[in-house]
C-alpha positions as CSV (number, residue, x, y, z in Angstrom):
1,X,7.7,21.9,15.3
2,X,10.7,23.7,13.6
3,X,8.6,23.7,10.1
4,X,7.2,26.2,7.7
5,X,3.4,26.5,8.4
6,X,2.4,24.7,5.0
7,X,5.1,22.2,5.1
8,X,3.8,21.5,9.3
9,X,0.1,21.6,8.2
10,X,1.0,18.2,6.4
11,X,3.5,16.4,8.3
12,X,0.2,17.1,11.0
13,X,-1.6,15.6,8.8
14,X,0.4,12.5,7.9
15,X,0.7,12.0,11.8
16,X,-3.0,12.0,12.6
17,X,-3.4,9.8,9.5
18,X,-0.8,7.4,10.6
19,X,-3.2,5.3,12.9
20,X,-5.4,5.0,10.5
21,X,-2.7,3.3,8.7
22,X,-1.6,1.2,11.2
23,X,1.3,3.2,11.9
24,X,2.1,5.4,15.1
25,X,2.1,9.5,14.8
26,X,5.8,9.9,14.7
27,X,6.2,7.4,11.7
28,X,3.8,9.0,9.8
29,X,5.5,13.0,10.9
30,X,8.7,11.0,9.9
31,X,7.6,9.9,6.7
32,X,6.0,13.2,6.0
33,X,9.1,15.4,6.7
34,X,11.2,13.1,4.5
35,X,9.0,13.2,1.1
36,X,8.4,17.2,1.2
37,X,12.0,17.7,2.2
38,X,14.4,19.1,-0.7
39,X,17.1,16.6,0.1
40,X,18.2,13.7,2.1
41,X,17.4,14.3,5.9
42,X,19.5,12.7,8.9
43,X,18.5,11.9,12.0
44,X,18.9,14.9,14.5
45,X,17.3,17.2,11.2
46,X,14.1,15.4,11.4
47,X,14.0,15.2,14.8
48,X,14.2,19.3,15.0
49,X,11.8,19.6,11.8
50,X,9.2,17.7,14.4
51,X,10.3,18.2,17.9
52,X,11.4,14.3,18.6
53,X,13.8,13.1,20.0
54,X,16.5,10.9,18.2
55,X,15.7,7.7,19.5
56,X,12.3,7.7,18.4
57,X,13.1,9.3,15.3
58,X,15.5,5.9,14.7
59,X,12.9,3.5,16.2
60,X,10.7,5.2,13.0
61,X,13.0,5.4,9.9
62,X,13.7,1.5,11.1
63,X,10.1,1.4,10.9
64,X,9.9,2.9,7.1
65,X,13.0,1.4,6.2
66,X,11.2,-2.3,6.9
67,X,8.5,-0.9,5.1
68,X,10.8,0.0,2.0
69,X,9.2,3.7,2.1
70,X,12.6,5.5,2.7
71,X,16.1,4.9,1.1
72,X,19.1,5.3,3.4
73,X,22.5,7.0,1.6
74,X,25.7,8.7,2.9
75,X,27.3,11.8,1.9
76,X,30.9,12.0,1.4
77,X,32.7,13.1,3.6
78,X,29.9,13.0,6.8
79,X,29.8,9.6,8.9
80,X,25.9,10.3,9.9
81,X,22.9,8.5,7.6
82,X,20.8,10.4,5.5
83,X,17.4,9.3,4.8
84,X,15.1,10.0,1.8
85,X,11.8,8.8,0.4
86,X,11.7,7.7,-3.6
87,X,10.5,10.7,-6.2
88,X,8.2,8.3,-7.5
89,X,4.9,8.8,-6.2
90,X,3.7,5.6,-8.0
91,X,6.5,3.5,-7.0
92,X,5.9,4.9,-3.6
93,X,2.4,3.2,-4.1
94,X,3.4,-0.2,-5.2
95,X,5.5,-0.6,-2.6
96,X,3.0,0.3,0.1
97,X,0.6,-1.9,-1.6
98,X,2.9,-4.7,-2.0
99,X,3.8,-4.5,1.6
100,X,0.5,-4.6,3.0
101,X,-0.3,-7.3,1.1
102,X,2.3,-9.3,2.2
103,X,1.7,-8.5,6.1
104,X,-1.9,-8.4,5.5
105,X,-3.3,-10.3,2.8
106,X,-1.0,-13.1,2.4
107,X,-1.5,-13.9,6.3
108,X,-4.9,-14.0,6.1
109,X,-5.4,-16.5,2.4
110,X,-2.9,-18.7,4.1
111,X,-5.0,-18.7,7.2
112,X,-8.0,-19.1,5.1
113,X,-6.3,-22.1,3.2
114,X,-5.6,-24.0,6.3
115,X,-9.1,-23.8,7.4
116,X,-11.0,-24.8,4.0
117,X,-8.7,-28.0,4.1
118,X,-9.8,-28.7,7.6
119,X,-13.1,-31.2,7.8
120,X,-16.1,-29.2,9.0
121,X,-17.6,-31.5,11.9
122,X,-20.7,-29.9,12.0
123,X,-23.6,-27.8,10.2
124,X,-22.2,-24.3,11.7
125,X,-18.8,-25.6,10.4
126,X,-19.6,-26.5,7.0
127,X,-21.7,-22.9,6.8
128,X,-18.7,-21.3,8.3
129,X,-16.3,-23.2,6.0
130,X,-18.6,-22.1,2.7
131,X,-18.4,-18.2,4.0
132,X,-14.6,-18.3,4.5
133,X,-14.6,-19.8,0.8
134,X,-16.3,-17.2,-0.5
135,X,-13.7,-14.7,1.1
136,X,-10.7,-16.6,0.0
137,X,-11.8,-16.6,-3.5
138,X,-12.5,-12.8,-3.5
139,X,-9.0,-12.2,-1.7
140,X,-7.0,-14.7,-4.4
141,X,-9.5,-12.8,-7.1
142,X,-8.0,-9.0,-5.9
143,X,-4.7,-10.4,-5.2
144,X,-4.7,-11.5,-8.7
145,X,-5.8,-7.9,-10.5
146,X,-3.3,-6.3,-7.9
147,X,-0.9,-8.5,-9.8
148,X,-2.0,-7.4,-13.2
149,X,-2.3,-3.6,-12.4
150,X,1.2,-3.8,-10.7
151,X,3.0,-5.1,-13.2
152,X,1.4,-1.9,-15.8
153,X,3.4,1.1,-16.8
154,X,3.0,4.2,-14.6
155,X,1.3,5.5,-17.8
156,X,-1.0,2.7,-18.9
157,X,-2.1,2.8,-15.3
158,X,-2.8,6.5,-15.0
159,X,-5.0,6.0,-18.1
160,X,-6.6,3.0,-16.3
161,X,-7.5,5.1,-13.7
162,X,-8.6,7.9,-15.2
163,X,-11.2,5.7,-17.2
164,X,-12.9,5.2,-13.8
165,X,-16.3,3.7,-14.5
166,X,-15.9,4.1,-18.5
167,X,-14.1,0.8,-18.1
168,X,-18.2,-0.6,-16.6
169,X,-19.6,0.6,-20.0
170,X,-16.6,-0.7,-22.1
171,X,-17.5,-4.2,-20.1
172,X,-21.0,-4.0,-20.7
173,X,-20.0,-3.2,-24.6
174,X,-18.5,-6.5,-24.7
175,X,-21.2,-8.5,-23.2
176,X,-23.8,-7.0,-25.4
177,X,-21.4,-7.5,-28.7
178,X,-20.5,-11.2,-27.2
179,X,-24.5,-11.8,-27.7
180,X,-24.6,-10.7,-30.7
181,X,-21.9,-12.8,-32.6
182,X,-23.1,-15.6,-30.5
183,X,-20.4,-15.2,-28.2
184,X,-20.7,-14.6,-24.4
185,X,-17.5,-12.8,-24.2
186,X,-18.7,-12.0,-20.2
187,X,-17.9,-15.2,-19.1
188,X,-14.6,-15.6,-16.7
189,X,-12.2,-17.7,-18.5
């Protein structure tokens, strides 16, 4: 690698991380290399930063591009693409949660959908059937909040998150002023 020893420490790092993410090494070198990188990258520059060659250096931003991680661009006056990740760290999130949710999720609650319509034909079937409802309802529950939480301001969210498990006593607040007034403002509505 062609990289400062900082800058390498993390695009090291991203690799090793990238099967844990369902992604291969390169992508996640790729990816790394692009969001440290002071400006747009092409090709042949990433494959020097991390010692790959161009082909799989393409087969990856195609990868990330898919993914809606990196933005392509050209520069006037050069032919070759240039490749760059968003500044927003947050919108950088959203998308990677919107596209997992959409390979992951969404596959999954449809699967789930198709089977709670089915008639079970037996005891283990109707248990089975009952479990699997009880995992579609907590998917469609999380896909719902993801929903809400995505559609917040980066700011509103940061404060969200920073209330960590504040928001548990805020909760428990309500409950106990709900009994109070006669009111059981825990209740889902």
């Amino acid at each position: 690698m062609n990289l400062p020893p900082l800058i390498q420490s993390f695009v090291l790092h991203f690799g090793e991380m990238g099967s844990h993410w369902g992604i291969n090494r390169t992508v996640g070198q790729i990816y790394a290399v692009l969001y440290v990188a002071e400006k747009p990258l092409n090709a042949d520059d990433i494959g020097e930063a991390i010692g790959c060659s161009r082909s799989n250096v393409s087969m990856g931003l195609k990868e990330l591009q898919a993914w809606r991680l990196v933005r392509l661009q050209h520069l006037p006056g050069d032919r070759r693409e240039y490749f760059s990740t968003p500044d927003d760290v947050w919108a950088i999130f959203k998308t990677l949660a919107e596209e997992r949710q959409k390979r992951e999720v969404e596959p999954t609650l449809t699967m789930l959908r198709g089977a709670l319509l089915a008639s079970p034909g037996n005891e283990a079937e109707r248990h089975a059937q009952a479990r699997m409802n009880e995992m579609y309802q907590l998917i469609e529950l999380v896909t719902k909040w993801f929903a809400d939480i995505r559609d917040m301001d980066v700011e509103t969210l940061q404060k969200l998150m920073k209330l960590g498990a504040q928001v548990q006593k805020v909760l428990q607040f309500t409950q106990s002023l709900g009994r109070l007034t006669g009111r059981d403002s825990g209740k889902e509505e």
